[in-house]
N, C-alpha and C positions, 0 to 999 in steps of 0.2 A: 943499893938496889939498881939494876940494870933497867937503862930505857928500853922498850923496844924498841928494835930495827921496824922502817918503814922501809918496803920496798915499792917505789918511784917507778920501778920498770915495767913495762906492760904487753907482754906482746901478746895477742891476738891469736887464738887459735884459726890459719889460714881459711877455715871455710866461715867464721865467724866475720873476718873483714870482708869478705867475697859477698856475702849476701848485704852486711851493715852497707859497703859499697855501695852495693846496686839500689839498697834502698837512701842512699843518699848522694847518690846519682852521680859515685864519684870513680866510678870503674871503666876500665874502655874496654870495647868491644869482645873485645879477646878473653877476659876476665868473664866478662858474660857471657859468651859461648860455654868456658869454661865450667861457671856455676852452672848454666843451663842443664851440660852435660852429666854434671854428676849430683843434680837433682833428679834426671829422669833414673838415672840406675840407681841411687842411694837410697833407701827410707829413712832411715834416721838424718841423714842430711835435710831430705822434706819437712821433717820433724822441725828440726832447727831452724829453717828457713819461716815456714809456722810460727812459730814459737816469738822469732827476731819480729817478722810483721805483727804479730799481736802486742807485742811490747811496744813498739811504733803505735801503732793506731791508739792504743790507752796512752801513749805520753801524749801524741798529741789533742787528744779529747781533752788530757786533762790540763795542759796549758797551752793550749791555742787561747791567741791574745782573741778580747771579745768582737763580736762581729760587726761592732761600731767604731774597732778602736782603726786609726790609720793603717798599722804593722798590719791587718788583717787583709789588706787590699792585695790583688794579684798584679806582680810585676807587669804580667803583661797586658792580662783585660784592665786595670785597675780596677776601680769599687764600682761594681754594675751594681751593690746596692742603694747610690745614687741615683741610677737610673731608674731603679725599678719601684723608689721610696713613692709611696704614695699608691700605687696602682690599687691595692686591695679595699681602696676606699671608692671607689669607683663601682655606681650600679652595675647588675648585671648586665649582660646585651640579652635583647631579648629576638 
């Protein structure tokens, strides 16, 4: 009996990487323009671009590390939920 062949190779239908790209902020300007323009002319490109963010936003609902854990901090504010721990225990103003 024959294994099957695993094919390793991957390539990316070009408007698939164009948007993955931009949503992972790895495309330079030029590429953007580029997506830009043939989101305003295409629907089924908008479709796809759709389709790409929605798959984004559910991956990362569903494994974003928790909002206590370190990895969750932002590079740049870092964890303003430090700063803000506590507030809501605080009476109103009146």
């Amino acid at each position: 009996m024959m294994e099957p062949q695993l094919n390793t190779e991957f390539d990316p239908d070009p408007l698939d990487a164009q948007i993955w790209g931009l949503i992972d902020q790895t495309i330079d300007n030029q590429e953007v323009a580029e997506l830009e323009t043939r989101l305003a002319s295409d629907q089924s490109a908008r479709e796809r671009y759709l389709a790409c963010c929605n798959l984004h936003a559910d991956l990362l609902a569903e494994f974003r590390p928790p909002v206590d854990s370190p990895a969750s901090a932002s590079p740049v504010l870092g964890s303003l939920a430090d700063v803000f721990r506590g507030i809501d225990d605080r009476p109103p103003v009146s």
